[in-house]
C-alpha positions as MATLAB code, in Angstrom:
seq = 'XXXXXXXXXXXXXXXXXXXXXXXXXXXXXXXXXXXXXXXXXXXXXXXXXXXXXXXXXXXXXXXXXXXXXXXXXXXXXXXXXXXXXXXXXXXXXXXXXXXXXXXXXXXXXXXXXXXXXXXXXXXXXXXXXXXXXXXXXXXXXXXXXXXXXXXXXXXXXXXXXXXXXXXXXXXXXXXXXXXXXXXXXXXXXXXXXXXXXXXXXXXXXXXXXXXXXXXXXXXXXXXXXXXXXXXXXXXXXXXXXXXXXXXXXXXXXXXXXXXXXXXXXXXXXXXXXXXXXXXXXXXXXXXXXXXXXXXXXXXXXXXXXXXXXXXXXXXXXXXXXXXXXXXXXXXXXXXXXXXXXXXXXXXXXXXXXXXXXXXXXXXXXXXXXXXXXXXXXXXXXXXXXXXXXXXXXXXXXXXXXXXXXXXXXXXXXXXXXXXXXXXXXXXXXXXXXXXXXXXXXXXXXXXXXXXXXXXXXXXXXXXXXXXX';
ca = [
     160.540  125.575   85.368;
     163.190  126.914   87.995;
     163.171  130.187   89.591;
     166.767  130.498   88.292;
     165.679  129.459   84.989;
     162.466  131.688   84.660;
     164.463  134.540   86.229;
     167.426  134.440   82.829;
     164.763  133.762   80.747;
     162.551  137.512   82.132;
     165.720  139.491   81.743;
     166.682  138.847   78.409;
     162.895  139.566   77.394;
     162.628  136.749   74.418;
     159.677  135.251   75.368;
     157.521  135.326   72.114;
     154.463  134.466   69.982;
     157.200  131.881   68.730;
     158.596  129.896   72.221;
     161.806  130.779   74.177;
     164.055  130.639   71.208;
     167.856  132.327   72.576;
     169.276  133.101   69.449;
     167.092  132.542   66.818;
     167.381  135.796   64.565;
     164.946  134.566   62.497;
     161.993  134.495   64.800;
     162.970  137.788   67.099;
     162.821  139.428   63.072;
     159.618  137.896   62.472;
     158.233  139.025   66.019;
     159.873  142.503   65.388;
     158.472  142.911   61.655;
     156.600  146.526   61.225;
     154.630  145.756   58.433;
     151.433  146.834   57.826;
     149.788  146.126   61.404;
     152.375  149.141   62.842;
     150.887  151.710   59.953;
     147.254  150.557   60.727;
     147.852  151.166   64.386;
     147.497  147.284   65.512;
     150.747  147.125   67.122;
     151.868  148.339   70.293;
     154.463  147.784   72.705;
     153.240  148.503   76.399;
     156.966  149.494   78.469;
     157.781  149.628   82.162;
     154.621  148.019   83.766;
     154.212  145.480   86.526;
     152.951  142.609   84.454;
     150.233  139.976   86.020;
     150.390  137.152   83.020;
     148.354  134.508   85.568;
     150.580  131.570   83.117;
     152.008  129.123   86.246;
     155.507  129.157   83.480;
     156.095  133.323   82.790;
     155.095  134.408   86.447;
     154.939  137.776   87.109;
     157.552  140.689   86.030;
     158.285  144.289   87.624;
     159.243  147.013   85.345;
     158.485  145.156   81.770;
     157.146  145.344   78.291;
     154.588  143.517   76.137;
     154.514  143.818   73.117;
     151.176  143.536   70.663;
     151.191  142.692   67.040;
     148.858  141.427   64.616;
     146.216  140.924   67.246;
     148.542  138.551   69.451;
     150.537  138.815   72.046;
     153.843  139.316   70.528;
     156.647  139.136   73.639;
     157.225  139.740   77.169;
     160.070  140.861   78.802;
     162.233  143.410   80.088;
     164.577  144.068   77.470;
     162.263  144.126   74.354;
     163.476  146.205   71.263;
     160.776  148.745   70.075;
     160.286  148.179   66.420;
     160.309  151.439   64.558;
     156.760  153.621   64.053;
     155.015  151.552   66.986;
     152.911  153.439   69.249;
     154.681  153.070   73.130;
     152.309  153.420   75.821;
     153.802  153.842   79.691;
     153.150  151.558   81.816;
     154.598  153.516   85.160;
     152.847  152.784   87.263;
     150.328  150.581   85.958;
     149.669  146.267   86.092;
     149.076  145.047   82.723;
     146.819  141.853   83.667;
     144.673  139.609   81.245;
     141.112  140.995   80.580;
     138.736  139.288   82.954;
     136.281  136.686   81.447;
     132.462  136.938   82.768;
     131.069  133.342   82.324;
     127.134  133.626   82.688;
     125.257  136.809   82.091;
     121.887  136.968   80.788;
     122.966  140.668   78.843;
     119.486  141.495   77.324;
     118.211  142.093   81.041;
     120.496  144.956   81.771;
     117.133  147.648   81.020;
     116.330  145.900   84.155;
     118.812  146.894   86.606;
     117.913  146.291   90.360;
     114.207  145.842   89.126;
     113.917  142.491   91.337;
     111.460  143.518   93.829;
     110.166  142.712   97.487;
     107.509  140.804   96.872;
     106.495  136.781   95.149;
     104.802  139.019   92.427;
     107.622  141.911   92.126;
     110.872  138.834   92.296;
     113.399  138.409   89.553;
     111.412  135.692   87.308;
     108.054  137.032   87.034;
     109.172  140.575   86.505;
     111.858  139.738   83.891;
     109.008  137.467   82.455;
     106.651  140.260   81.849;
     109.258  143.099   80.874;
     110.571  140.300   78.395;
     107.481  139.844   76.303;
     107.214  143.745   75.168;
     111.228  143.601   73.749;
     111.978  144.684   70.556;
     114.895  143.750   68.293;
     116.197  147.258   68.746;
     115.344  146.945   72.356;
     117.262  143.517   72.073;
     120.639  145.390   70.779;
     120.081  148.707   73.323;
     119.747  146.431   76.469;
     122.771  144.469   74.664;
     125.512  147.082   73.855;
     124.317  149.105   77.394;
     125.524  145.934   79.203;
     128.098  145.488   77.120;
     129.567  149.276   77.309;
     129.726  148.826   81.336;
     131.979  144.831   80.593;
     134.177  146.979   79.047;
     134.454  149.825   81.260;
     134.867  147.227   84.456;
     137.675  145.315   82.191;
     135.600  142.846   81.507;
     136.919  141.755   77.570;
     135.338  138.454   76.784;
     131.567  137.838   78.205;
     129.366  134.250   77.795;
     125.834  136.272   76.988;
     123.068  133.742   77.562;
     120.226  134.831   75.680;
     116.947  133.310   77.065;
     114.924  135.631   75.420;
     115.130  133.885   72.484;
     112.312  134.354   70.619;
     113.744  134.800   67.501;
     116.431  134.300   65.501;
     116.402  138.381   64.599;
     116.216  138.996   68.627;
     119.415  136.610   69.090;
     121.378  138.555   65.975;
     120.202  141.839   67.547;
     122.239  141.343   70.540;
     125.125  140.026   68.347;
     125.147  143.322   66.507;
     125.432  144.982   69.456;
     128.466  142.654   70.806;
     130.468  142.925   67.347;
     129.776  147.062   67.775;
     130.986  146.672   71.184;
     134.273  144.888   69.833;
     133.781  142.387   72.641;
     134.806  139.015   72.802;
     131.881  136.804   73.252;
     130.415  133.183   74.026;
     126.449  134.017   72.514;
     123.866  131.140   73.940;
     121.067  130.639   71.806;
     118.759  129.649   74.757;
     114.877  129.725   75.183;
     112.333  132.246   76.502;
     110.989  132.585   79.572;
     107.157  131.891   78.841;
     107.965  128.984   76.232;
     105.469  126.266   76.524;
     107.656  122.994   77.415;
     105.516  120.889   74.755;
     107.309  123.704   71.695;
     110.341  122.126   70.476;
     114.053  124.023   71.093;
     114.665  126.392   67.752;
     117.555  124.546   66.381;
     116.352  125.888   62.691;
     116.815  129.445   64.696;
     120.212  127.924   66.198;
     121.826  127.069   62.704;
     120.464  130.323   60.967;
     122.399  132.572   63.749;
     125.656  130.462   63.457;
     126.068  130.541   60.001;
     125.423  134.194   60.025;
     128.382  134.137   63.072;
     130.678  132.392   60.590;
     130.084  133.817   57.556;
     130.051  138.026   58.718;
     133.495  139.486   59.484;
     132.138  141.474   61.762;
     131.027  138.954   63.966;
     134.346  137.492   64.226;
     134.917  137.448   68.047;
     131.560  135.976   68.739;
     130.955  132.247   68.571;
     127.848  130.245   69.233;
     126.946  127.817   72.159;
     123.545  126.543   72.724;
     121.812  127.964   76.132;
     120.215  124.517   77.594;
     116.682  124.400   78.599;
     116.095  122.857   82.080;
     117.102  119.318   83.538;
     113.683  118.683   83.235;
     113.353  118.675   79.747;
     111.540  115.786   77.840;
     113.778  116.030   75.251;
     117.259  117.537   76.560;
     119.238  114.612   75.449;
     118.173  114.907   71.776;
     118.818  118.765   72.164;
     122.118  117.788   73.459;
     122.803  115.428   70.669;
     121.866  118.395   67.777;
     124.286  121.006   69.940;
     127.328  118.620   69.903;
     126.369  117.814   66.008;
     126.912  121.137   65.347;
     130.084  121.181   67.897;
     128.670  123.437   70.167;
     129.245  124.146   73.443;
     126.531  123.637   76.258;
     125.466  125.445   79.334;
     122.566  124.518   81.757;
     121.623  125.895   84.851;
     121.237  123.161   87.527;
     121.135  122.227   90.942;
     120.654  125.852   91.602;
     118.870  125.962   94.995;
     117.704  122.860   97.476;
     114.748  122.486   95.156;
     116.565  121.506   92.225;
     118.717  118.875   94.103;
     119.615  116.086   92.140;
     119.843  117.636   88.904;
     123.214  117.151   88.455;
     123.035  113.520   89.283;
     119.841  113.393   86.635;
     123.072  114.784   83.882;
     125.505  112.282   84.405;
     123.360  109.189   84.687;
     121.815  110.330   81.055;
     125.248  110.231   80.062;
     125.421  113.920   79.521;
     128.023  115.127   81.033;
     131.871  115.534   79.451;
     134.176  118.653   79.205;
     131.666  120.335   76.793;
     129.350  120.929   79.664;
     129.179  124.510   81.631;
     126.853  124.243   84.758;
     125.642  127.418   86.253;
     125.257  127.847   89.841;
     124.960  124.640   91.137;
     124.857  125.942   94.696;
     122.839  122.304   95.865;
     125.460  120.302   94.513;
     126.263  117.105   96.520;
     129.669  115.663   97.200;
     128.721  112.983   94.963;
     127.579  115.110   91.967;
     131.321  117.184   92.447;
     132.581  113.950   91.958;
     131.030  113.096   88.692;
     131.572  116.778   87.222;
     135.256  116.443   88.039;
     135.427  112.905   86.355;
     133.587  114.330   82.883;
     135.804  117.517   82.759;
     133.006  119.798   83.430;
     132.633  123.710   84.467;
     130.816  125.585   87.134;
     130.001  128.978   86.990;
     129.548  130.788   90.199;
     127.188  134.077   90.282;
     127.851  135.183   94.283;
     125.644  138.700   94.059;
     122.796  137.222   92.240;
     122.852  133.617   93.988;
     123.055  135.148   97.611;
     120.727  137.998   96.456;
     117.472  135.724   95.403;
     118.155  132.975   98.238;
     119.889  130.356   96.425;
     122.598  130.080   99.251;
     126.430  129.955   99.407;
     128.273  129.307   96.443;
     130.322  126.062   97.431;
     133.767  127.422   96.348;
     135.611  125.546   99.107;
     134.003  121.984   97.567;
     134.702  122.559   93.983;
     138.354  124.154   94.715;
     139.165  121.157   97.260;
     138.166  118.697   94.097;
     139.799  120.490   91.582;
     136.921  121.628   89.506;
     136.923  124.490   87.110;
     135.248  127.245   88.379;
     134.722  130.268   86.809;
     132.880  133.971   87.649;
     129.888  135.429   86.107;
     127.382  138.557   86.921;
     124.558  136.770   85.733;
     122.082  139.725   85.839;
     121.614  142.990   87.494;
     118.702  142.906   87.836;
     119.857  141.122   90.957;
     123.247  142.293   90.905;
     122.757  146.261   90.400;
     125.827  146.441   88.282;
     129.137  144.062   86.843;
     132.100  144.573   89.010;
     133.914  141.471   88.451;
     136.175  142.731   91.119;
     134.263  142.843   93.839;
     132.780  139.727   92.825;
     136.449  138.079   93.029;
     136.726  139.584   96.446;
     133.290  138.531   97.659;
     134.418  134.706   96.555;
     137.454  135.123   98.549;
     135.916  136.078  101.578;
     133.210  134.109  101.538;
     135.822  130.769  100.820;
     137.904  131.494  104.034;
     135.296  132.552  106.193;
     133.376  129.001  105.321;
     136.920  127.811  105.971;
     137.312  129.473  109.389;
     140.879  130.166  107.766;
     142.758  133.470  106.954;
     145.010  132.374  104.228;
     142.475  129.350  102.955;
     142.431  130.567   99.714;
     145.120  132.758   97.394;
     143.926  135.584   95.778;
     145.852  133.843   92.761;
     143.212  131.178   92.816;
     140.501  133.694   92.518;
     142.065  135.688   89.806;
     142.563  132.305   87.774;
     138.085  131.733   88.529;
     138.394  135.470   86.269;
     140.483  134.979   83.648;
     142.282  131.232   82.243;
     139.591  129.245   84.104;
     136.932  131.219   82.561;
     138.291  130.692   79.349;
     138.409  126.985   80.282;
     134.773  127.319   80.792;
     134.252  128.715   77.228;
     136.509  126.166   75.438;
     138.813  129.649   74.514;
     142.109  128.931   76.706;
     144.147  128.667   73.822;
     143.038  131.851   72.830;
     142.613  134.304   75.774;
     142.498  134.177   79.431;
     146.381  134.439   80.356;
     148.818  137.280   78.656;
     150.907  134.427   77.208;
     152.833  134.758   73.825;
     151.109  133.684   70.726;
     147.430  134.576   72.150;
     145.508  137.066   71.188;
     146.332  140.594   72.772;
     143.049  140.704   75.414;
     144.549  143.255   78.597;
     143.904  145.681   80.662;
     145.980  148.356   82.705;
     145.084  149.076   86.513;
     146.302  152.144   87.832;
     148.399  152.289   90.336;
     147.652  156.121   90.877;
     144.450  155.939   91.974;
     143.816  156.505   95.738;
     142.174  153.206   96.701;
     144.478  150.906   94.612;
     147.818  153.014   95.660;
     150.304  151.726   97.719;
     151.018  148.440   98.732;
     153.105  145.490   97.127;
     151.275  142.304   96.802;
     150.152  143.003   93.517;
     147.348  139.784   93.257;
     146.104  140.784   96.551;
     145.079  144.101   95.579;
     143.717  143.401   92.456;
     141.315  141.045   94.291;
     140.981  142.779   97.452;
     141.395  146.416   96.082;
     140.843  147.150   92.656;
     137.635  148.396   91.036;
     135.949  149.180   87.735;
     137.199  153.347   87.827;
     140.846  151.582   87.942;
     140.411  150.469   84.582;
     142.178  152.521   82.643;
     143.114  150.992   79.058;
     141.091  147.729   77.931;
     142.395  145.470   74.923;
     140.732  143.280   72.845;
     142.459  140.918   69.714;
     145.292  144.019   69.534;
     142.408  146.873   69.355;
     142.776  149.203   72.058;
     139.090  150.036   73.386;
     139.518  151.855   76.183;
     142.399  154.617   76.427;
     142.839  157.029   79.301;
     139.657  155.965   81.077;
     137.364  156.352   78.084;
     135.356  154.181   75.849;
     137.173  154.628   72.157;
     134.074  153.240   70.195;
     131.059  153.920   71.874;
     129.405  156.731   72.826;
     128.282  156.351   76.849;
     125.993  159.138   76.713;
     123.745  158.133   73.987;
     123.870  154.377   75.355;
     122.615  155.113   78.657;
     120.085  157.592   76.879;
     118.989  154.699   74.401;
     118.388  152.245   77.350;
     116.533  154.973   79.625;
     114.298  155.294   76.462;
     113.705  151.672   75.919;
     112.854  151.196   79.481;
     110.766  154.050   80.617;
     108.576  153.088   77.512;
     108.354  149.351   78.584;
     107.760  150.387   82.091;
     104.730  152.441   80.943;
     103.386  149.381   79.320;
     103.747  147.567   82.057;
     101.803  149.713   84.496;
      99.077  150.846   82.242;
];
């Protein structure tokens, strides 16, 4: 589309749920109606704010509105009718961006934050493997909703939680509970656990229990299943791989992680594993060759910076996978190794890192990076035609930055400083399928307090356990 174009089309503020449609009466009524959604405070209309939609066809507006209804995004624009008894909200001074999508995290270890020691005994693996064995289902939906409670204060709205403590089908629907309580959006893998002998098979009984309980509970409605891979190294990952897709799930693996696990991604595609389905995690050893094959089969990678640089695995290789035109995506993958999930700074860390490998100042856009948090993300999850962009006819996942705040104030080049500048405290209203979770810097459904009481609780008492 043509500047000139997109520029008519942004001032008379009809983009809706419905297309660019000048003059149809019948679908502005339709996007205008103020039905029941307006009386059960669903619907919103969002006026005056600088508007980040990352869609390559809206662009970006100054001084516009979106409007929310029935869960969707309704219309953007700048001259947008406000149907009567909606709630308007000002955006002066705020960007109204897409909620950011966290693509690997490993939620039931946040009781564990910065708990990776200094020694082979005290490292991430061994410590999460003996704090993992004394869990609890309630300690399961604690560690859960605590990890969950800090996505949503660091706009974080859809997560991919990759349960590999797995035990049990109850410990995998404990953290669910927690996510639908949340009122997060959410990609649950049904992976292993850590001390699982390699000869016990993968709990696809377990696997089929927790999705029909997904499908069949309206509370669980913005969760959806994917199965959490065990190792290349499997003896049986193919057949596991078969069962997933039978059930049309989604599959992520972590591979070719560190120079020890070289070749893993090669091992993938010449089982004939890999296709579009397929969301590697880390893959900080891949070789040009293996880049080559996950590009040809439609495949994600998920980058972790903070937890990859933290436990040695290296540099992620952004500059490869951008240059080849795989999706990448962003994910905190643990804080135990992170400390906490700022998907901000890990945005900035990417860029930085990309154009200092690059030796190159304006190597890599900011716009690029924001895309790795938000529609590529939801490209990862197989959700881009739900989330990921603030695009008409999706479902109404945002966030508002403010511009108030002394370290984002200031300055013009909005994508820059939301990369370069923003963090978590900027956060001040978070959205998620039209239901407004976050208002005025403050979690609407759960209690912060008790949370981080609950998970001090649950951990002090494991941590006496563990050092009796």
């Amino acid at each position: 589309m043509d500047l000139k174009r997109r520029n008519f089309i942004k001032k008379s503020g009809i983009f809706t749920a419905a297309g660019f449609l000048p003059g149809s009466f019948s679908a502005l009524a339709a996007a205008l109606d103020t039905s029941s959604e307006v009386q059960n405070n669903n619907a919103f209309i969002i006026r005056d704010a600088n508007i980040i939609t990352v869609d390559d066809v809206l662009g970006n507006f100054e001084n516009a509105s979106v409007l929310v209804k029935n869960g969707k995004i309704a219309e953007i624009g700048e001259n947008i009718s406000v149907p009567e008894g909606i709630e308007v909200i000002n955006g002066k001074g705020f960007i109204v961006m897409p909620g950011l999508i966290d693509c690997h995290w490993h939620m039931w270890t946040s009781l564990l934050r910065s708990m990776a020691g200094d020694s082979e005994q005290q490292g991430y693996f061994p410590m999460t493997t003996r704090y993992s064995r004394l869990y609890s289902e309630k300690d399961m939906k604690i560690a859960t909703k605590y990890a969950a409670a800090e996505a949503l204060q660091s706009g974080i709205t859809t997560v991919c939680d990759y349960n590999h403590n797995a035990r049990s089908p109850a410990m995998v629907l404990a953290g669910c509970e927690a996510l639908a309580e949340a009122g997060i959006r959410a990609q649950v893998l049904y992976g292993n656990y850590r001390d699982q002998e390699p000869s016990e098979p993968t709990h696809f009984d377990g696997i089929r229990q927790v999705m029909t309980k997904l499908q069949e509970d309206k509370k669980y409605h913005l969760l959806f299943l994917g199965l959490g891979s065990r190792g290349v190294g499997y003896n049986k990952l193919k057949s596991d791989w078969e069962k997933a897709r039978e059930l049309n799930l989604r599959i992520s693996i972590h591979a070719s992680s560190n120079e020890d696990q070289k070749g893993q991604i090669q091992k993938l595609e010449s089982l004939g594993l890999l296709k579009s389905d397929v969301h590697i995690i880390h893959g900080n050893a891949i070789t040009p060759q293996e880049i080559k094959a996950v590009k040809r089969s439609g495949a994600s990678i998920t980058m972790t910076p903070y937890s990859e640089m933290r436990i040695g695995y290296g540099l992620p290789k952004v500059n490869e996978l951008h240059e080849a035109g795989v999706n990448t995506s962003l994910g905190v993958d643990t804080t135990g190794l992170s400390g906490n999930a700022d998907m901000f700074a890990i945005m900035k860390l990417i860029l930085n890192l990309s154009n200092a490998k690059a030796k190159n100042e304006f190597y890599l856009h900011p716009k690029e990076v924001l895309k790795m948090a938000t529609i590529n993300g939801a490209r990862t999850l197989g959700i881009e035609d739900i989330t990921g962009s603030l695009t008409p006819g999706k479902r109404a996942d945002l966030i508002m930055l403010n511009r108030n705040d002394l370290n984002f104030s200031s300055g013009k080049r909005l994508e820059h400083l939301i990369v370069e500048a923003a963090q978590p405290k900027n956060v001040h209203f978070v959205c998620i399928d039209g239901k407004i979770i976050k208002r005025d810097g403050q979690l609407t459904r759960l209690d912060t307090d008790e949370i981080v009481n609950d998970a001090e609780d649950a951990f002090e008492s494991m941590h006496r356990k563990i050092n009796q």
